[in-house]
C-alpha positions in Angstrom: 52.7 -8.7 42.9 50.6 -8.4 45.8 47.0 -6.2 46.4 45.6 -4.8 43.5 47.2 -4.1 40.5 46.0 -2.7 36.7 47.6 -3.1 33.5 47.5 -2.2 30.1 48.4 -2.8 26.8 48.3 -0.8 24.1 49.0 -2.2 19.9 52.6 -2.8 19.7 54.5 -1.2 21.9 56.0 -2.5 24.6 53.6 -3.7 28.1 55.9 -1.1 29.9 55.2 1.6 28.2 52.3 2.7 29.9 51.0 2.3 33.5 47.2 3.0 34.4 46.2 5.5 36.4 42.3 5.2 36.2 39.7 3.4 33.8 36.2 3.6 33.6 34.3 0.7 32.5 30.4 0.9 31.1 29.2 -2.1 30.3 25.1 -3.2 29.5 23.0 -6.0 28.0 23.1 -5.9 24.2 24.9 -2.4 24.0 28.6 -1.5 23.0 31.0 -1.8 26.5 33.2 1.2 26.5 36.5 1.3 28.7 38.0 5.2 28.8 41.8 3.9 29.9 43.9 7.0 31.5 47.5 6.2 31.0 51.0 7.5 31.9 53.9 7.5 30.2 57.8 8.9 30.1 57.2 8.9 26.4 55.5 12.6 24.9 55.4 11.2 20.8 53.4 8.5 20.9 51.6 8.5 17.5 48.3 8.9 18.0 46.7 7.8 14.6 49.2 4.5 14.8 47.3 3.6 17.7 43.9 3.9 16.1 41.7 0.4 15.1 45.1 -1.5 17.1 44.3 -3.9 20.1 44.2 -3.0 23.4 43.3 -4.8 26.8 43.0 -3.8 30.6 44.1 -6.9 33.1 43.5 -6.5 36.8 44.7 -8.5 38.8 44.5 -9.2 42.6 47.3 -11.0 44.6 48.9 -12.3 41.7 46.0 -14.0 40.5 44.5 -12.5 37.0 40.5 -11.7 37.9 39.7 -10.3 34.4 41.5 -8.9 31.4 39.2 -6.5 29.1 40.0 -6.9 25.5 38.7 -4.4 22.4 40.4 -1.8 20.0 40.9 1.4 20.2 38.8 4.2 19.0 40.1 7.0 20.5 43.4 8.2 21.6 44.0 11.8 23.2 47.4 13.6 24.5 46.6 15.3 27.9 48.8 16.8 30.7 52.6 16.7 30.7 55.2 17.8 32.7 58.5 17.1 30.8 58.8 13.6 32.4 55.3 12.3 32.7 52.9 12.4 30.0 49.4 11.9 30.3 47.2 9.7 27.4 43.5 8.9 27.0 42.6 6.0 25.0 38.8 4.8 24.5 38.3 1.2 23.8 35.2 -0.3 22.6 34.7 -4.6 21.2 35.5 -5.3 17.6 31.3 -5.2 17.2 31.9 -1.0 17.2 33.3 -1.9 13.7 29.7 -2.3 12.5 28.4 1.2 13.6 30.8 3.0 10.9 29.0 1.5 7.7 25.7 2.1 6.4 23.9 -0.5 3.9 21.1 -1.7 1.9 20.0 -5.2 1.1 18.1 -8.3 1.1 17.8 -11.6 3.4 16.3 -14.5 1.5 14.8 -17.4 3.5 17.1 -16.8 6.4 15.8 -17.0 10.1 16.9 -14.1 12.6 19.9 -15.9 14.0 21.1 -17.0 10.6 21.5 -13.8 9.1 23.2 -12.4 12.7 25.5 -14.9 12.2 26.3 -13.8 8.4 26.7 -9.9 9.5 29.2 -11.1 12.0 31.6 -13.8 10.1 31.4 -10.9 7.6 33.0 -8.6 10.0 35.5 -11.1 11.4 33.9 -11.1 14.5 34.6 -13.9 17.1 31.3 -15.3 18.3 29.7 -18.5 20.7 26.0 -19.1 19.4 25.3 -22.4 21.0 22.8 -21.2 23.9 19.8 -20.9 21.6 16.4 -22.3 23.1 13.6 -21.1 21.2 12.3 -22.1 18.1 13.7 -19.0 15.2 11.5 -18.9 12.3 12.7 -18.7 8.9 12.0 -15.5 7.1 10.9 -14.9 3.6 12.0 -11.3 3.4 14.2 -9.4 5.6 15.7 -5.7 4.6 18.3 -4.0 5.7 17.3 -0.1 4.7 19.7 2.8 5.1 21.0 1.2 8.7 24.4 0.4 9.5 25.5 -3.4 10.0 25.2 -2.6 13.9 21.9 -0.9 14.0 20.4 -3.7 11.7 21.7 -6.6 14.1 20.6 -4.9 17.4 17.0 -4.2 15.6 16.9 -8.2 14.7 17.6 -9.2 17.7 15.1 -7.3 19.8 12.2 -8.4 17.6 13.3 -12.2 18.2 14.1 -11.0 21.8 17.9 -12.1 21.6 20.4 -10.4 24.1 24.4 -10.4 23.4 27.3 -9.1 25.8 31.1 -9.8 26.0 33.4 -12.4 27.5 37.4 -12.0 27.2 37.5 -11.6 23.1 34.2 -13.4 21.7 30.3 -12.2 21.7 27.8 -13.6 22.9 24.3 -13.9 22.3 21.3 -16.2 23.5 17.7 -15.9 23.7 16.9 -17.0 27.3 18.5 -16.5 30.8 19.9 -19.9 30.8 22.4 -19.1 28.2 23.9 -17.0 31.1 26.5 -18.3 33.8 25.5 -17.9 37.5 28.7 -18.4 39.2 29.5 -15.7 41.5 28.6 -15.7 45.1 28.6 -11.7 46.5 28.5 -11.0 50.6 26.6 -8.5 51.6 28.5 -6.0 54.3 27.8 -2.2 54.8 31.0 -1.9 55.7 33.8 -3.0 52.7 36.6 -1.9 54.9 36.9 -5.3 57.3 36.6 -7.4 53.8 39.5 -7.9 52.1 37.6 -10.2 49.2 36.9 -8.8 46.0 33.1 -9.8 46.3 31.4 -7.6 48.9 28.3 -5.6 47.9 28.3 -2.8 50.6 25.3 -1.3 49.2 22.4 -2.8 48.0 18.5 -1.0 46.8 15.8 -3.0 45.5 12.5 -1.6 43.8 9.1 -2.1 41.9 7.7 -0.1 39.8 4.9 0.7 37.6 5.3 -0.3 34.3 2.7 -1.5 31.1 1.0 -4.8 32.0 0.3 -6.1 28.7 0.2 -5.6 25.0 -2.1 -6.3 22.7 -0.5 -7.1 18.6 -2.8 -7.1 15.4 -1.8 -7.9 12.1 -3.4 -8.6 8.6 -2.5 -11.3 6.4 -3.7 -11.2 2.6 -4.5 -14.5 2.5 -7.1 -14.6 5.1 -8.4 -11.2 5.4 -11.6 -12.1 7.4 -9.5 -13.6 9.8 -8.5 -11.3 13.2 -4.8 -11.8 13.7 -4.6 -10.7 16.7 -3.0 -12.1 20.0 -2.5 -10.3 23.9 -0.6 -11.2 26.4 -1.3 -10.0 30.1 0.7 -10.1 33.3 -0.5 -10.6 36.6 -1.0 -7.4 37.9 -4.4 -5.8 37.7 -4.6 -2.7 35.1 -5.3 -1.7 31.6 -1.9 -0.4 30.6 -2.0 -2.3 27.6 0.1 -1.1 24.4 -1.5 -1.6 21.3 0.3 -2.3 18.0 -0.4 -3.1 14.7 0.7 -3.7 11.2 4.4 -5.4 10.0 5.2 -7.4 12.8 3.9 -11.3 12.0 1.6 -12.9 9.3 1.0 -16.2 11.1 -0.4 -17.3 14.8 2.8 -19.5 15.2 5.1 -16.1 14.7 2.5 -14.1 16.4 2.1 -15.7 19.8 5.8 -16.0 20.9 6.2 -12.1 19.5 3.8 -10.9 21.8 4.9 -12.8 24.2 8.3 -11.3 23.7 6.7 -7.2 23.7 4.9 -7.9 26.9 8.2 -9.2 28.3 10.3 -5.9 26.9 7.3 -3.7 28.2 8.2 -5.5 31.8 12.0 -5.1 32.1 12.0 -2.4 34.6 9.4 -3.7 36.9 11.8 -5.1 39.8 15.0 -3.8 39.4 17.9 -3.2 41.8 20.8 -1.2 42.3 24.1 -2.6 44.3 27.8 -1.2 44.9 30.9 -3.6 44.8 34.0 -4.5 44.5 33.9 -7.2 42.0 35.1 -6.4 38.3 33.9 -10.7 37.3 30.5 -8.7 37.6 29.0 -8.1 33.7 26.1 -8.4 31.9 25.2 -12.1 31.0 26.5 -13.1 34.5 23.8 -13.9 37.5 25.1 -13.9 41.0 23.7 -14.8 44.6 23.8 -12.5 47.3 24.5 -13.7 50.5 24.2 -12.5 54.1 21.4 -9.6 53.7 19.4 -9.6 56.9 16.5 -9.1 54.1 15.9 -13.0 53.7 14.0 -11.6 50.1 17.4 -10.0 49.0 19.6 -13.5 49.2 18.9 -15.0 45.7 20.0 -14.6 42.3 20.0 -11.6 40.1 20.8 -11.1 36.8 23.3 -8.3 35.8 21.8 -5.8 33.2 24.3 -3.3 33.4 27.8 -2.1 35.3 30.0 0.5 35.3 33.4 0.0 36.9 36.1 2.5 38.4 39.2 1.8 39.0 42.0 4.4 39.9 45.7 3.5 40.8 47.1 6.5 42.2 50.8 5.4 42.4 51.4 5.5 38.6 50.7 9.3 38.8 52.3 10.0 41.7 49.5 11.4 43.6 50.2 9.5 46.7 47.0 9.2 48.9 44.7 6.3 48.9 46.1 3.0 47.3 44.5 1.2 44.3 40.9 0.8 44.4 38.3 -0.9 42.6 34.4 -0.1 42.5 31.0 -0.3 40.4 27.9 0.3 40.3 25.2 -2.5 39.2 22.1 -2.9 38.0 20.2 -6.2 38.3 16.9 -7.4 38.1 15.4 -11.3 39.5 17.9 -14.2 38.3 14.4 -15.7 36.9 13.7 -13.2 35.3 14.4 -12.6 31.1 15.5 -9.5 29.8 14.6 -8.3 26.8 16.4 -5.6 24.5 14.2 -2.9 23.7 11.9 -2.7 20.8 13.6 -1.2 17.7 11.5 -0.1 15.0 11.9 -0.6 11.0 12.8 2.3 9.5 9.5 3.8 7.5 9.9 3.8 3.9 10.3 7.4 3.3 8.3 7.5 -0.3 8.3 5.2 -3.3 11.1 3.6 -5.4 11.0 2.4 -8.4 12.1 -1.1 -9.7 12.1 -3.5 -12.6 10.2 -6.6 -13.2 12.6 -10.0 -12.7 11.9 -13.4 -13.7 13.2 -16.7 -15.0 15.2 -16.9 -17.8 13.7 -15.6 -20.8 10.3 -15.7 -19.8 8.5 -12.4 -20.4 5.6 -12.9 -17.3 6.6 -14.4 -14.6 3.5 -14.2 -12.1 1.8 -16.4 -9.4 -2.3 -17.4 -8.4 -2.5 -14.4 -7.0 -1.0 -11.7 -9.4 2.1 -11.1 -7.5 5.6 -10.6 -9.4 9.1 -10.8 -8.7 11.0 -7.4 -8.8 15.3 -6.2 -8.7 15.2 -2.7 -6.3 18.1 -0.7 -8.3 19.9 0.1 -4.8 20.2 -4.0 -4.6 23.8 -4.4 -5.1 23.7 -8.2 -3.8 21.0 -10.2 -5.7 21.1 -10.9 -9.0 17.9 -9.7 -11.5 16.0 -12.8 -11.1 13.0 -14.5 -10.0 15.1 -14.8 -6.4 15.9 -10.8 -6.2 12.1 -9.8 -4.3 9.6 -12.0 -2.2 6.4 -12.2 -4.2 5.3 -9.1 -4.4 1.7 -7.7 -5.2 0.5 -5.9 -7.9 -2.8 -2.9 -7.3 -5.1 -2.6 -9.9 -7.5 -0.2 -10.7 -10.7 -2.2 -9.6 -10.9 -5.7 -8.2 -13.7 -7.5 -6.4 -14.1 -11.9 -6.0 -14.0 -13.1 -9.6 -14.1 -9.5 -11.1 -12.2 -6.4 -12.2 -9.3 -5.5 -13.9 -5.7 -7.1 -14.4 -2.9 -6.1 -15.8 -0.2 -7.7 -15.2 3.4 -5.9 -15.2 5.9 -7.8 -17.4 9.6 -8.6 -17.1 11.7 -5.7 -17.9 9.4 -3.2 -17.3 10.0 -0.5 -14.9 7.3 -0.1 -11.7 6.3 2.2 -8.8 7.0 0.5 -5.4 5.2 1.6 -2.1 5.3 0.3 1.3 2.1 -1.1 3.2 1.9 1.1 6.2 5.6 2.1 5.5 6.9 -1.1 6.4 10.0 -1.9 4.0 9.6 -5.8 4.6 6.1 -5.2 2.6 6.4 -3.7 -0.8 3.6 -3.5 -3.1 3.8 -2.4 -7.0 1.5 0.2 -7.5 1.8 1.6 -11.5 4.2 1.3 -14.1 6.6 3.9 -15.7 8.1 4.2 -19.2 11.5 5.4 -19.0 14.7 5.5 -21.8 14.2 1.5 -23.0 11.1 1.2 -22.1 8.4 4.1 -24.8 5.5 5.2 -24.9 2.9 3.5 -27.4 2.4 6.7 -28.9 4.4 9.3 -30.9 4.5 12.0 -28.5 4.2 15.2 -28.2 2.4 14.5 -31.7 0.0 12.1 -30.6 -0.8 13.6 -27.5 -4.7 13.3 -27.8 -4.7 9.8 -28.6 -5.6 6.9 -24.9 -4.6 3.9 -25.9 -4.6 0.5 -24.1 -1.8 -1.5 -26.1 -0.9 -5.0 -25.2 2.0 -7.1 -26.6 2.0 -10.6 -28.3 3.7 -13.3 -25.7 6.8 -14.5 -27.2 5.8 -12.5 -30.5 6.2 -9.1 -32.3 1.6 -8.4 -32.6 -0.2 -6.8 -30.6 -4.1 -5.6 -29.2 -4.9 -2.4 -28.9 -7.7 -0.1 -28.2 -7.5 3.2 -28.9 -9.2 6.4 -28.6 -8.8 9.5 -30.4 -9.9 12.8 -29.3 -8.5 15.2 -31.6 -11.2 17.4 -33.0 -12.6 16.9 -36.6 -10.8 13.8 -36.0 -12.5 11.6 -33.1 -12.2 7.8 -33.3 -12.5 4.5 -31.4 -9.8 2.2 -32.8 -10.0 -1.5 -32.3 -6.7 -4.1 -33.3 -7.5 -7.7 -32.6 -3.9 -9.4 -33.4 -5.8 -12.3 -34.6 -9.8 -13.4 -33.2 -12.3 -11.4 -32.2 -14.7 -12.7 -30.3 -18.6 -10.8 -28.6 -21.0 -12.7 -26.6 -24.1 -10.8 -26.0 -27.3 -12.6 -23.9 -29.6 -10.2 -24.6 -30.1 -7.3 -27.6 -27.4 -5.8 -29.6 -28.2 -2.6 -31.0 -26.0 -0.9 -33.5 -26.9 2.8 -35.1 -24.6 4.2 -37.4 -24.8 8.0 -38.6 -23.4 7.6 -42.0 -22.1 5.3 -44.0 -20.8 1.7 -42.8 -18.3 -0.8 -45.0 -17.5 -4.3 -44.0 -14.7 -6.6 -45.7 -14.0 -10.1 -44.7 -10.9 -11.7 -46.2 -12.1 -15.6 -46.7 -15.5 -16.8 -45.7 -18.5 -15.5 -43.5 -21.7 -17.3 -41.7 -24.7 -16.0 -40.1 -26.7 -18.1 -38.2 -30.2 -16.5 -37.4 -32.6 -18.9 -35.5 -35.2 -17.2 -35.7 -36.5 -14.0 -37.9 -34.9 -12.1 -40.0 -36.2 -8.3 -41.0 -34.1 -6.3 -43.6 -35.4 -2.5 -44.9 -33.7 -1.3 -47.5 -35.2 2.2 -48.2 -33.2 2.9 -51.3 -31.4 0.9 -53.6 -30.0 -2.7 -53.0 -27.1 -4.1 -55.3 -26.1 -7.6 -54.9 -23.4 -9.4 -56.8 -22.9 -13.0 -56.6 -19.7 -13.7 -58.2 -20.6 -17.6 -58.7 -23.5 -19.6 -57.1 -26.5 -18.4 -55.2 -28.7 -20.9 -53.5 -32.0 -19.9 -51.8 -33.7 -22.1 -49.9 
């Protein structure tokens, strides 16, 4: 068939059941196309639900010759205007990637780098995909949650931090992390007036700008390890100005992350510095493409430009009968330099809205399960993927009530035990334990409410059913300072030890006893002394 022709085809039925009146297709760099199809048919009961989550695609074709065909599902479907012979539908189809919006999950990445665990979301949604235009170097990552965000939100998030863009060809996604990954083979001719060109690639209008935008970012971060050290990295452009944006906290914990990241904001910050706008007649246009222009009298304006964004129209007025004009085909584009890399926005974590609580994990049946640095392994109770072992958490550190360089106090949470969980700055990538609670396995050391005024610090024998304790009692008439040594006891003092005792004092030892005194030893006894040597005394 000759000129321009669209067609459709919706699920199952037949390729003649509908004809296209219009479509509108919106299409951008690493966002969701959308084609609205208006459709006519003879037939009025077309099931509407049947059609839902089925296949669709929109072919245009010019001359004979196929120039693209637009493949998704559909998500919509509406019943408009009818008059007995000719009914009017509405169907919206978006790429099989929508799928991903509908859901909403928690969970953990291990180990994985950015592009790893993109690919996993997608092979678990069945979702064709090329990944083979990769340049940059993707860093593993220890610890990567997914919090409360749907599959789609989560990818689009990873991405932009790793600065990794993804569009649509035919039925497969896309996604690189640098504009070489794109293809730059369409020639366009510029001429104001579309009319004497019977091509399908005229640009007849055509806008170029620059504008003001941040010129550079400063990042900060803080890493435990080296706390003196200033993690901190900027990145300027050329133009002169202090528009920096300043960040810091949860983004990087090494300079080999933190360089390439800032690198990456500064580029994000700049995507709207030169950017054009241009009107066609060429549906190959879509993001991931670059194109040359040709024939502008602006020697500037013939080069390449990348496509960030189009939205086509099409209307083909014969299948409606509404006579007029014959089938036409426009867009509008948006492009910016075809050296230039777009980046996806920033998305930010979600903030840890409060604390959780969790339980302490380890390996196999050992009770503490800790590393140099006091840090323990936890299983969150919303993790429904890991099992409740030493590889359910990252290492995770524990606060304690007073700490200093070779000082302070540790206690260190054991497995089974039930802890507090916050965030460091809200960031769900960095928990921290920060108390303990008992709860219906896990009891008090105390018989409560009975022994309410009773503090006690009670430990438990590794491996064994003893204990330590120390224990204070503050009931009145009854005060007392207990002390439970499960087996030795052991004081150093370096200088005096004075003991005064109001009444009466008792001592028992079970086997033998020594005192060594290396010097003096003064003894008062301002009443009566009994001693009872039960066999030998030898003084010397």
């Amino acid at each position: 068939m000759d000129g321009l022709v669209f067609t459709c085809r919706i699920g199952e039925l037949p390729q003649t059941t509908f004809q296209v009146s219009q479509f509108t297709l919106q299409e951008e760099l690493s966002q969701l196309y959308r084609l609205t199809l208006k459709v006519v048919s003879s037939r009025d009961d077309i099931p509407l639900n049947e059609q839902l989550g089925d296949s669709a695609s929109l072919t245009v074709t010019r001359n004979g010759v196929t120039e693209r065909t637009i493949n998704g599902l559909i998500t919509g479907a509406e019943q408009g205007n009818t008059d007995g012979r000719r009914t009017f539908y509405i169907f919206t189809v978006r790429p099989k990637m929508w799928l991903m919006t509908l859901n909403q999950d928690s969970r953990i990445f291990h180990r994985r780098s950015v592009p790893e665990i993109l690919t996993t979301l997608l092979k678990e949604h069945r979702i064709f995909f090329a990944r083979d235009t990769l340049y940059k170097r993707h860093a593993e990552r220890e610890y990567t949650t997914q919090k409360r965000e749907s599959a789609y939100d989560f990818w689009c998030r990873l991405a932009a931090e790793e600065g990794i863009v993804f569009w649509f060809e035919e039925e497969q996604t896309l996604f690189c992390d640098c504009r070489l990954g794109m293809q730059a083979d369409i020639d366009l001719t510029y001429n104001t007036h579309p009319e004497t060109d019977e091509t399908d690639t005229t640009a007849y209008e055509w806008s170029y700008g620059e504008y003001l935008c941040s010129n550079g970012t400063i990042q900060k971060d803080h890493n435990f390890l080296n706390p003196k050290y200033s993690l901190e990295h900027q990145r300027q452009s050329d133009d002169s100005g202090h528009n920096s944006v300043f960040e810091s906290y949860g983004r990087f914990q090494w300079d080999e992350e933190g360089k390439p990241f800032t690198q990456l904001r500064l580029e994000q910050l700049r995507n709207y510095s030169k950017v054009g706008t241009a009107k066609t007649n060429c549906i190959r246009l879509r993001p991931g493409k670059i194109f040359t222009l040709q024939s502008h009298p602006i020697e500037a304006m013939n080069d390449r430009w990348q496509v960030i964004s189009v939205t086509h129209y099409g209307q083909q007025p014969v299948a409606s009968n509404d006579g007029g004009e014959g089938t036409t085909l426009t867009n509008e584009v948006a492009f910016i330099p075809g050296h230039q890399d777009w980046r996806p926005p920033y998305r930010y974590k979600p903030l840890a809205d409060g604390d959780e609580v969790a339980t302490v994990v380890g390996v196999g049946s050992e009770e503490i399960y800790v590393n140099e640095h006091g840090a323990i392994r936890i299983h969150f109770h919303w993790n429904r993927y890991d099992k409740a072992d030493d590889l359910a958490s990252c290492w995770v550190r524990v606060a304690q009530g007073w700490n200093g360089n070779g000082f302070g106090f540790m206690a260190i949470p054991r497995v089974g035990q039930e802890v507090i969980v916050s965030y460091l700055n809200g960031d769900i990538d960095r928990p921290i334990v920060t108390g303990c609670t008992y709860n219906g396995l896990n009891r008090p050391p105390l018989d409560l409410p009975r022994e309410k005024t009773r503090t006690t610090f009670k430990t438990r024998t590794h491996r064994g059913e003893g204990f330590n304790e120390l224990r204070f009692e503050d009931d009145k008439g009854s005060e007392e300072v207990f002390i439970h040594a499960q087996r030795d006891m052991n004081m150093q003092i370096l200088w005096d030890n004075t003991t005064q005792i109001g009444n009466d004092q008792k001592t028992e030892v079970a086997h033998n006893r020594t005192a060594i005194i290396k010097n003096d030893d003064d003894e008062a006894v301002q009443g009566f002394q009994t001693l009872e040597v039960g066999q030998n005394q030898t003084v010397t």
